[in-house]
C-alpha positions in Angstrom: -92.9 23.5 -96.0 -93.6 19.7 -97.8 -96.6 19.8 -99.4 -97.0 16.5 -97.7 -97.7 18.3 -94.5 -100.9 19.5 -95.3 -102.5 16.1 -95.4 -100.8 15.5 -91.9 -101.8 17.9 -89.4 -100.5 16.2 -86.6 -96.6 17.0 -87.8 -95.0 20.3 -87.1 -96.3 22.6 -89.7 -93.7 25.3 -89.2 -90.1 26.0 -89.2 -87.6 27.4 -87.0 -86.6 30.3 -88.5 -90.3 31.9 -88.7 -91.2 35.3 -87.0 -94.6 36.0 -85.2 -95.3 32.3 -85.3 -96.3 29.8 -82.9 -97.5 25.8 -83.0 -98.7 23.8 -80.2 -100.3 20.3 -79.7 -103.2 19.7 -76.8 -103.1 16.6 -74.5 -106.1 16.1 -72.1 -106.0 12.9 -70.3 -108.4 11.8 -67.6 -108.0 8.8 -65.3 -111.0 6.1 -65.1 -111.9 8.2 -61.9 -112.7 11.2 -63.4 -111.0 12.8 -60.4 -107.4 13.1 -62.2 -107.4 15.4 -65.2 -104.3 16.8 -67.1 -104.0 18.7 -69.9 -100.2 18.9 -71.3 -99.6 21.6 -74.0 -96.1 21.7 -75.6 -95.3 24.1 -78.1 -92.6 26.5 -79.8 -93.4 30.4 -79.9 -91.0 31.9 -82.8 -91.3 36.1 -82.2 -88.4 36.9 -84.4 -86.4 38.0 -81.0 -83.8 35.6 -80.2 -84.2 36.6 -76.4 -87.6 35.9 -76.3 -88.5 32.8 -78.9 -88.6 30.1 -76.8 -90.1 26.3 -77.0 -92.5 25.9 -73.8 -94.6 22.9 -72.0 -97.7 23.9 -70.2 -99.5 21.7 -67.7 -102.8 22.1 -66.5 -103.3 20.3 -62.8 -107.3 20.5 -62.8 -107.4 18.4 -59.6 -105.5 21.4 -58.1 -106.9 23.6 -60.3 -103.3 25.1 -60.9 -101.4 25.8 -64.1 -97.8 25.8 -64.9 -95.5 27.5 -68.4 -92.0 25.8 -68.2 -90.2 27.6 -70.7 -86.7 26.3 -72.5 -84.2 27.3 -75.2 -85.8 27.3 -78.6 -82.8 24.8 -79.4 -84.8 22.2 -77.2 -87.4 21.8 -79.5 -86.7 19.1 -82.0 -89.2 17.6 -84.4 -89.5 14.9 -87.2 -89.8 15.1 -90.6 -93.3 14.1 -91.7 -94.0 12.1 -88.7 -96.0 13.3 -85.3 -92.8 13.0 -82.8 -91.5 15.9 -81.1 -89.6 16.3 -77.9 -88.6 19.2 -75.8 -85.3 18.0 -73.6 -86.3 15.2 -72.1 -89.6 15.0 -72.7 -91.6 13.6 -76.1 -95.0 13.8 -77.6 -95.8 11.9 -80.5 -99.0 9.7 -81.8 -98.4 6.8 -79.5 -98.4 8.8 -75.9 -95.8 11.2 -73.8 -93.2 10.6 -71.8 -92.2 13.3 -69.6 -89.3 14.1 -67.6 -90.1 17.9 -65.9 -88.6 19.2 -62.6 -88.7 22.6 -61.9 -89.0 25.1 -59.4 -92.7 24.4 -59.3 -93.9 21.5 -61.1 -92.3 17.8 -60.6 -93.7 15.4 -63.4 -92.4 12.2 -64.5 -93.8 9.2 -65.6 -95.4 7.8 -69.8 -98.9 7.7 -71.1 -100.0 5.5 -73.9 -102.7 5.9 -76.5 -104.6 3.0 -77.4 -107.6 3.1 -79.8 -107.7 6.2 -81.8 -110.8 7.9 -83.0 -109.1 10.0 -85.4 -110.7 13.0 -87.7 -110.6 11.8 -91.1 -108.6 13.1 -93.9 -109.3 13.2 -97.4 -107.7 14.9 -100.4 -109.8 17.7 -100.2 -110.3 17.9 -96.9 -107.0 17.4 -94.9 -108.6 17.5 -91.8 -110.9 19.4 -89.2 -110.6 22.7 -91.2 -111.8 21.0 -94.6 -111.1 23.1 -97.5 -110.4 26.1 -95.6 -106.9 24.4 -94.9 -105.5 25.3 -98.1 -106.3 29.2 -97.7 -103.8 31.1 -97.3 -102.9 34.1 -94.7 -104.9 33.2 -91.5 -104.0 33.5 -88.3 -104.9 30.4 -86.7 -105.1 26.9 -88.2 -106.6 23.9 -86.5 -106.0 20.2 -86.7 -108.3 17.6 -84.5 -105.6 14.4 -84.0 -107.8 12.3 -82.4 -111.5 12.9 -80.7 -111.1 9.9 -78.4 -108.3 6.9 -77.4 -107.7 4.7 -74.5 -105.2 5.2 -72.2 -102.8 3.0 -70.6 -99.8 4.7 -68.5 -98.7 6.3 -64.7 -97.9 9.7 -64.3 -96.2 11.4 -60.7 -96.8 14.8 -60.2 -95.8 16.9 -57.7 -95.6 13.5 -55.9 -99.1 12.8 -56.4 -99.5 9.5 -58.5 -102.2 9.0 -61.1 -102.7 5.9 -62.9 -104.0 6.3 -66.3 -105.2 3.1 -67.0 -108.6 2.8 -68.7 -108.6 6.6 -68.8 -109.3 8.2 -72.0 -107.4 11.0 -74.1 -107.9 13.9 -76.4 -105.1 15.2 -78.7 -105.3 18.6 -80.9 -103.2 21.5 -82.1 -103.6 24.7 -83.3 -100.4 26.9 -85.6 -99.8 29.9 -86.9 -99.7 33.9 -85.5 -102.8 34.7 -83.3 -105.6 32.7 -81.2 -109.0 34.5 -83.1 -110.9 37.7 -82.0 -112.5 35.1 -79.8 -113.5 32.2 -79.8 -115.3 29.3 -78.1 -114.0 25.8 -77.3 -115.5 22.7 -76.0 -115.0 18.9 -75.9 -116.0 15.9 -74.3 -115.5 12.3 -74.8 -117.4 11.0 -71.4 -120.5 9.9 -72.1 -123.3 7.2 -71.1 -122.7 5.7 -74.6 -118.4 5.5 -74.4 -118.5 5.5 -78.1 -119.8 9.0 -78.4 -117.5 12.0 -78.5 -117.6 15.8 -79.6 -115.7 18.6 -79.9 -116.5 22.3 -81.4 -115.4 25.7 -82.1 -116.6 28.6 -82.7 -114.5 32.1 -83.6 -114.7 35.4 -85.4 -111.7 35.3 -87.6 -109.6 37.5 -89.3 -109.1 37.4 -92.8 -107.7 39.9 -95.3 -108.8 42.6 -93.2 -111.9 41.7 -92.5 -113.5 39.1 -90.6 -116.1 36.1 -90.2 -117.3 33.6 -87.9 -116.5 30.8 -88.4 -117.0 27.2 -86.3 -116.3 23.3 -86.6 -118.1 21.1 -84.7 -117.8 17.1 -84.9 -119.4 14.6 -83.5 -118.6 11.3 -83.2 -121.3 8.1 -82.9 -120.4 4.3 -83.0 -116.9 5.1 -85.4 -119.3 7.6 -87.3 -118.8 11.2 -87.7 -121.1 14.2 -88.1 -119.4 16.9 -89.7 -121.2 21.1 -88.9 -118.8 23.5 -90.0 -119.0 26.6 -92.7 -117.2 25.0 -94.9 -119.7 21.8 -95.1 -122.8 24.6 -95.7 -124.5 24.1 -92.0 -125.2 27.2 -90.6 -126.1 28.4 -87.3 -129.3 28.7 -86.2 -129.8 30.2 -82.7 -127.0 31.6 -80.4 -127.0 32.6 -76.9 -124.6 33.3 -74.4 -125.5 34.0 -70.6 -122.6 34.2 -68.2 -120.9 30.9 -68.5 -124.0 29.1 -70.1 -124.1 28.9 -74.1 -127.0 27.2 -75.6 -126.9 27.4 -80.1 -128.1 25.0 -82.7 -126.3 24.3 -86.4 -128.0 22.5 -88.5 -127.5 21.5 -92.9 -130.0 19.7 -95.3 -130.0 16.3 -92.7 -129.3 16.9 -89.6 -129.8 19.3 -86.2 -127.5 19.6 -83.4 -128.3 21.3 -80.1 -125.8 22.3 -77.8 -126.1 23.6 -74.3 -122.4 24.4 -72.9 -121.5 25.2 -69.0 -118.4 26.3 -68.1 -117.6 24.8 -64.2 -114.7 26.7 -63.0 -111.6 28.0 -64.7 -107.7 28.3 -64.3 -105.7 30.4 -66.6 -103.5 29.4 -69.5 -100.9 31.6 -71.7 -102.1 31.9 -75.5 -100.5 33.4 -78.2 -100.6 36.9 -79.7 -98.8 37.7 -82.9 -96.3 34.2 -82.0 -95.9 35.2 -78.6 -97.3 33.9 -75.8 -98.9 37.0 -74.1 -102.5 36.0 -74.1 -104.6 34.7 -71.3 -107.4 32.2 -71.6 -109.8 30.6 -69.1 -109.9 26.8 -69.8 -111.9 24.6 -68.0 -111.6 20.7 -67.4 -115.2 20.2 -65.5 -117.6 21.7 -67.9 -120.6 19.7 -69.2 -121.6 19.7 -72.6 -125.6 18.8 -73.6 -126.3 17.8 -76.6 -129.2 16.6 -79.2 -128.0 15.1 -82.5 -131.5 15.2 -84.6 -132.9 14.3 -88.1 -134.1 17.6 -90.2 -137.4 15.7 -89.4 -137.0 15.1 -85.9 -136.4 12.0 -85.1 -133.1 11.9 -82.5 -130.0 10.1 -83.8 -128.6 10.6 -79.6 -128.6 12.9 -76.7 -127.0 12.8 -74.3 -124.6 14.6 -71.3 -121.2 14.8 -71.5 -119.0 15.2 -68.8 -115.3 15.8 -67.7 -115.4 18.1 -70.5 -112.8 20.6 -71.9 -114.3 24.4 -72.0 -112.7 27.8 -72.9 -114.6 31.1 -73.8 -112.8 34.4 -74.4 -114.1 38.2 -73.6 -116.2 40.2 -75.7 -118.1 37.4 -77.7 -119.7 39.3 -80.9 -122.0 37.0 -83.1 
């Protein structure tokens, strides 16, 4: 792998002749309705089997709350160098947008969507990224890169005959790599808010690690082209958990700031994930959530708070904190 990758987490991390490995990129773009949400996930899973490895596009159809896998030859995934652009027959994925070309059995979709405006997670030298630091250790399971919290859309998409303009919609790009999804984990992220510039997106997971384990989460969130970084790596900790059904309600907080988040997960429809490169697993994602949240001085004194909605929700089984 160029060392160069590491400071670009948008490009394909991998290569094609690696065993138990999988990489894939997360599109979620909503129209200016609200109504038309799509999530497009294309990816390669590498399982060291030549009759199973395959590259793959998932599309999520929240309107219809329906999923689909397209899978194709492994040979149909081609990538570039050090530059976000991949493309899977006819269809391509890249920093500017997608333009997708699908018919199958079940799923017609044709049709481009731009990105305009980027809101991008910042990289630095010593922190290439959402992980921060923790990108440059070695032997996990799961890494993460955030490619852009927010971004204007501009683009038409037809699927399954249904047309949906994407025009003054907004998108959300991110991508995960390596063997496993963690022991579980918690996603969620929204970028529909009263106040458009505010956006946020989070994690939270017990990882393995040398055979042992830890939790483990990133949260940012985004104000006005300024970003609040909670994560273990930047010494916030968290302070209060609590899960109840669908509802979870924690705070994180470091030396300056608090950040309260009450998460509920609206509905659900299922999407592969990937165990051990292959892509056995089975998560619950949803595309209606709503995400609260209070963005606080150590002393009090509220920075924003606000309701976020359209948002992006999945929580695994057998949550242990």
């Amino acid at each position: 792998m160029s060392l160069i990758k590491i400071w670009k987490p948008e490009v394909f991390q991998g290569g094609l002749d690696k065993k138990k490995y999988f990489e894939g990129w997360y599109f979620k773009l909503v129209d200016s309705s609200g109504e038309n949400i799509v999530a497009l996930i294309p990816g390669i899973s590498l399982t060291g089997d030549k009759k199973q490895s395959h590259c793959f596009i998932q599309v999520l159809d929240w309107k219809m709350r329906k999923s689909y896998y397209i899978k194709y030859s492994p040979d149909a995934f081609v990538y570039a160098g050090n530059i976000f652009h991949i493309s899977i027959e006819d269809n391509t994925f890249s920093g500017n947008g997608v333009e997708l070309n699908i018919e199958d059995n079940s799923l017609k979709l044709r049709g481009s969507v731009r990105l305009l405006d980027m809101v991008k997670w910042p990289v630095s030298f010593f922190s290439p990224g959402a992980m921060g630091w923790y990108r440059f250790v070695p032997f996990m399971e799961c890494y993460h890169g955030i490619i852009s919290t927010s971004s204007n859309l501009e683009g038409f998409l037809n699927l399954n005959s249904r047309p949906v303009d994407f025009k003054n919609g907004k998108g959300y790009v991110e991508k995960d790599w390596g063997r496993s999804f963690p022991r579980w984990w918690i996603w969620f992220q929204s970028n529909h808010f009263e106040d458009d510039s505010v956006s946020i997106t989070g994690s939270i997971a017990k990882i393995p690690w040398l055979n042992k384990s830890f939790t483990g989460f990133i949260i940012g969130v985004f104000i006005n082209g300024k970003i609040f970084k909670f994560s273990t790596y930047t010494n916030a900790h968290i302070k209060s958990f609590m899960v109840n059904g669908k509802n979870v309600s924690f705070t994180v907080e470091d030396k300056k700031y608090q950040l309260t988040i009450d998460l509920l997960m609206i509905d659900s429809a299922a999407l592969a994930s990937p165990k051990h490169g292959e892509m056995s697993g089975r998560i619950e994602e949803s595309l209606s959530s709503t995400i609260k949240f209070t963005l606080s001085k150590t002393n009090n004194a509220v920075i924003y708070s606000g309701v976020g909605k359209n948002s992006g929700m999945e929580m695994s089984e057998n949550i242990d904190f």
